[in-house]
N, C-alpha and C positions, 0 to 999 in steps of 0.2 A: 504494500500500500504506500501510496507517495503520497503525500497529504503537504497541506502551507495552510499556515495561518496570516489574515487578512490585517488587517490596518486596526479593525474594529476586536479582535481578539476570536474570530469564528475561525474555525477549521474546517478544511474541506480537502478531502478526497478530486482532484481534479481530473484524472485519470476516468475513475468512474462514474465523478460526475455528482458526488454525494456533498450536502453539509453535512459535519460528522456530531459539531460540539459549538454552540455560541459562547460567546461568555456573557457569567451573569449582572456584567456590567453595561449591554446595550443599554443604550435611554433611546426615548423618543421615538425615531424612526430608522428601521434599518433595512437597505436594498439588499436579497438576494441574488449572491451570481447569477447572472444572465444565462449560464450553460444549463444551472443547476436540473438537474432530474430524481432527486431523491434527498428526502431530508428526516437523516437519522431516528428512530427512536429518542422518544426523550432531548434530541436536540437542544431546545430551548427552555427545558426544563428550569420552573424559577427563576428564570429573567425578569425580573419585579420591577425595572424601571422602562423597560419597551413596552411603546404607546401602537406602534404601526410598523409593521412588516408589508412591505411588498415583494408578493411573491414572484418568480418569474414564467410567462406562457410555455415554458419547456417542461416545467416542474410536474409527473407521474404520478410522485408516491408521495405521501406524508405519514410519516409512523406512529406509532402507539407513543399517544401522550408526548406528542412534539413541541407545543406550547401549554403542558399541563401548569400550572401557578402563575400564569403571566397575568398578574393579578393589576396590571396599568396598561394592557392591551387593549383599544379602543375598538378597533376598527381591520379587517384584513378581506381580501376579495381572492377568496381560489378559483384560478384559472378552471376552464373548463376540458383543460388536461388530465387533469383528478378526477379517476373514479370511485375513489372510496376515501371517505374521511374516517379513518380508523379510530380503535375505543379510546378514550380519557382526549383525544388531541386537543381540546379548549377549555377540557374538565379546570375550574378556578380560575377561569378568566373574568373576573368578576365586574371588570368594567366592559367589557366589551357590547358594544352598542351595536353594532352591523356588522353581517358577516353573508355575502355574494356566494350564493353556493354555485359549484359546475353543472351545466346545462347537461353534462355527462354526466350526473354523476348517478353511481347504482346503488351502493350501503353508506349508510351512516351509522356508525358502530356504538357501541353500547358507550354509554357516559360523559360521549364525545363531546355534549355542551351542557354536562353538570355544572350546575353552581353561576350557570353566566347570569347574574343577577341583573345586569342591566340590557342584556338581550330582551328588544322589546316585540322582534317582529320576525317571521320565518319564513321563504317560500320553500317549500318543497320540492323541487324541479321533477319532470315528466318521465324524468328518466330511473328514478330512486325505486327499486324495486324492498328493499329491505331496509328498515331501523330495528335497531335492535335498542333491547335494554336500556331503559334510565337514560336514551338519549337526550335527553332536555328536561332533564331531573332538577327541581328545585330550579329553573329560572323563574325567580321570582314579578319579574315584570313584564314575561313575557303577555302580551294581550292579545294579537295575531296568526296564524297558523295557515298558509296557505297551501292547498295541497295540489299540485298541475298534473301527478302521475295516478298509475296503477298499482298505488299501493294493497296488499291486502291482508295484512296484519299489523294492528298497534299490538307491542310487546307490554309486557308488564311494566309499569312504573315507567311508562316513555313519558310521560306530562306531569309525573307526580309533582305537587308542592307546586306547579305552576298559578302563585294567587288569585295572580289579575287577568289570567284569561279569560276573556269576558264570553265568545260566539268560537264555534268550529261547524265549517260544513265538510262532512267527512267526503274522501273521494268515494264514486261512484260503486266501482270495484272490493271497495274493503267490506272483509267477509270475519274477521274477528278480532273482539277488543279483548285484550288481557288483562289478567286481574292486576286492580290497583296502576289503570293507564291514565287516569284522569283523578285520580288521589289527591284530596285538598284542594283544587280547583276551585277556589271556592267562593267563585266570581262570576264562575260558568253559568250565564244565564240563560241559555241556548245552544242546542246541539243538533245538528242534521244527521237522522240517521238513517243511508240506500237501501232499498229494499235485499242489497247482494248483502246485510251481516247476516252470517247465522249463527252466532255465538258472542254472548256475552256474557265474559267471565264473574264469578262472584268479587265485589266491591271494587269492580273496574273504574264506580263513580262512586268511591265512599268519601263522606262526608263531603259532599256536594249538594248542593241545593240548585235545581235547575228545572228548566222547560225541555223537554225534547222533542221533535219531530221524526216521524217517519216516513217513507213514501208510502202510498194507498195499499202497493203491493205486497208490503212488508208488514203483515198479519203477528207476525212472531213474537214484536216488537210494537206495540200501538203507541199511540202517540198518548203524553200524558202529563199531567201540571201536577209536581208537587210542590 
């Protein structure tokens, strides 16, 4: 492995094209190589004073818990080079306010934006076939959720502790909620639910308090005001 370290204290693999290691001294705003194609496991781990990373259009892979604790992270836009945003990668990014998901992208791994407490807004893109786990566990201000794909299973605890989501209109295609996917929600004052669930796990909406809808065809499920 032939690796150099940058101006800024990151290491990279140039050869293969990898960042391997930041240091936990970034602030503010840090460019990544323009070649880069893959960024480390744990890379960025506890960088506590980086606000904005720009990624580069080359960049494939992002690893498990790449910017887990980047707890002054605002803001980051992945390319639509990325197809998979792997588990913990934003887990305790607790400022993070926007985040551009890839028009490519297929999974969004389990925990991947635990704790992003000032995430307020999601889309889903068309192409995300899978979330998994506790994806967006505890963003407390999240209040939006757009869904563009085929998705057809929310996992367990994917929106728990989410307070202030206030409306979800699920997509079309989605066929089961997992228990404990809308846990403390507890804002949730509407939910659209397609005739395609046919399974809804025990206390998938506990301690929720809500309206929900269903479509006409969707007997399984009636529509009903608690």
């Amino acid at each position: 492995m032939e690796t150099i370290v940058d101006k800024y204290g990151v290491e990279y693999d140039i050869k293969q094209k990898i960042l391997i290691k930041a240091s936990p001294d970034l602030k503010e705003e840090y460019i990544v190589h323009p070649n880069t194609e893959i960024i480390h496991p744990f890379a960025f781990i506890n960088c506590k004073k980086i606000e904005s990373i720009v990624l580069p259009d080359k960049l494939q892979y992002i690893g498990t818990g790449s910017f887990l604790g980047c707890s002054a992270l605002k803001r980051i836009d992945i390319p639509d080079s990325v197809l998979q945003i792997s588990s913990n990668t934003f887990s305790g990014c607790r400022e993070l306010e926007s985040v551009s998901l890839p028009q490519n992208l297929i999974t969004i791994g389990g925990y991947a934006f635990c704790h992003c407490e000032h995430l307020h807004e999601v889309i889903i893109p068309q192409t995300v076939s899978a979330i998994k786990e506790h994806a967006f566990y505890f963003c407390l201000n999240l209040q939006k959720v757009y869904f563009q794909g085929t998705l057809r299973r929310l996992p367990h605890g994917v929106f728990s502790h989410c307070e202030n989501l206030n409306r979800l209109d699920l997509p079309y295609n989605i066929e089961i909620i997992n228990e404990r996917a809308f846990e403390y929600c507890k804002s949730l004052e509407q939910i659209t639910i397609p005739s395609t669930v046919r399974l809804i796990d025990t206390k998938a909406f506990k301690d929720c308090i809500y309206n929900h809808r269903t479509t006409k065809t969707n007997q399984k499920y009636p529509s009903v005001n608690l």
